[in-house]
C-alpha positions as CSV (number, residue, x, y, z in Angstrom):
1,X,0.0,0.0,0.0
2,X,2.0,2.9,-1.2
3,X,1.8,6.9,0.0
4,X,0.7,9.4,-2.7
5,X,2.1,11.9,0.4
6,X,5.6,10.2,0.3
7,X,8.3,11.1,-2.1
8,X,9.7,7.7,-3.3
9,X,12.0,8.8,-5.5
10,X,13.7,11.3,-2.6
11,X,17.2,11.4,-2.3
12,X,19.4,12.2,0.6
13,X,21.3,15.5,0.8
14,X,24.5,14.8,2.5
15,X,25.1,18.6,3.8
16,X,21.4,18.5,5.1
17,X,21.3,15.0,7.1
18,X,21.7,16.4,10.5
19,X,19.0,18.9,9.7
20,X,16.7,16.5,8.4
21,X,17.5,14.1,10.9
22,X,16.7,16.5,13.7
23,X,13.3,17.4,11.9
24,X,12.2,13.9,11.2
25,X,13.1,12.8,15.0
26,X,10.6,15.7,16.3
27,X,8.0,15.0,13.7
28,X,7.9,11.4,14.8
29,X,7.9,11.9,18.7
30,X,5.0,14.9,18.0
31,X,3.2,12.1,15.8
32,X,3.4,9.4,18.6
33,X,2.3,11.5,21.1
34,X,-0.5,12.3,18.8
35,X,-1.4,9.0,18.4
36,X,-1.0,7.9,22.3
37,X,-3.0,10.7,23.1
38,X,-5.9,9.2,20.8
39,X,-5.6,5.8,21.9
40,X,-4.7,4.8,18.9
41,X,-2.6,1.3,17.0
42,X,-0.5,3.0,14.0
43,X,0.4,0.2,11.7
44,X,4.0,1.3,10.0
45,X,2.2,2.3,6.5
46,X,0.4,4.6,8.4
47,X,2.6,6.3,9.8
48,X,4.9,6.9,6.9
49,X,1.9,8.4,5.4
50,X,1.6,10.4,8.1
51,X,4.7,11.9,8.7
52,X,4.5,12.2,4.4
53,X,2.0,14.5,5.1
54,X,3.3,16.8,8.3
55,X,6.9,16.9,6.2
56,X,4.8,18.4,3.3
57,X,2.8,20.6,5.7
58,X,6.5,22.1,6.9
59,X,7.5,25.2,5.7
60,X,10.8,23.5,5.4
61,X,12.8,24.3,1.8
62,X,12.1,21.3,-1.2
63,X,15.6,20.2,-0.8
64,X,15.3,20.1,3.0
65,X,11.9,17.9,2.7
66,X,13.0,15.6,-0.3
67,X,15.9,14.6,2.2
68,X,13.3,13.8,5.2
69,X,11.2,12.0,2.6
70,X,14.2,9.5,1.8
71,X,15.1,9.0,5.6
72,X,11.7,8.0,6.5
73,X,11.6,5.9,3.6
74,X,14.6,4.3,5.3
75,X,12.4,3.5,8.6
């Protein structure tokens, strides 16, 4: 079941890892304690499609999200 949110294709900025590592690591605790807060099971689809959609939500530059998009695809 594939994400029309999630870039596929992304590839990985070397000079903007730490960045996008940072970013992803916050979007994924602010996602789980979304989903605790619910009461909710996240199956791991879901949540990449999820996080798909905050990262394009982010008013972070395209370079910055393409290289979030290929480290969760890495998850």
């Amino acid at each position: 079941m594939g994400s029309k949110a999630l870039n596929t294709n992304a590839k990985i900025t070397p000079e903007r890892v730490d960045e996008a590592l940072d970013i992803r690591d916050r979007l994924i605790i602010e996602l789980l304690v979304s989903v605790l807060d619910e009461k909710q099971v996240i199956e791991r689809h879901i949540l990449k499609e999820r996080l798909a959609n905050l990262i394009q939500l982010s008013d972070h530059d395209d370079e910055l999200k393409e290289t979030i998009h290929a480290l969760v695809n890495k998850l």
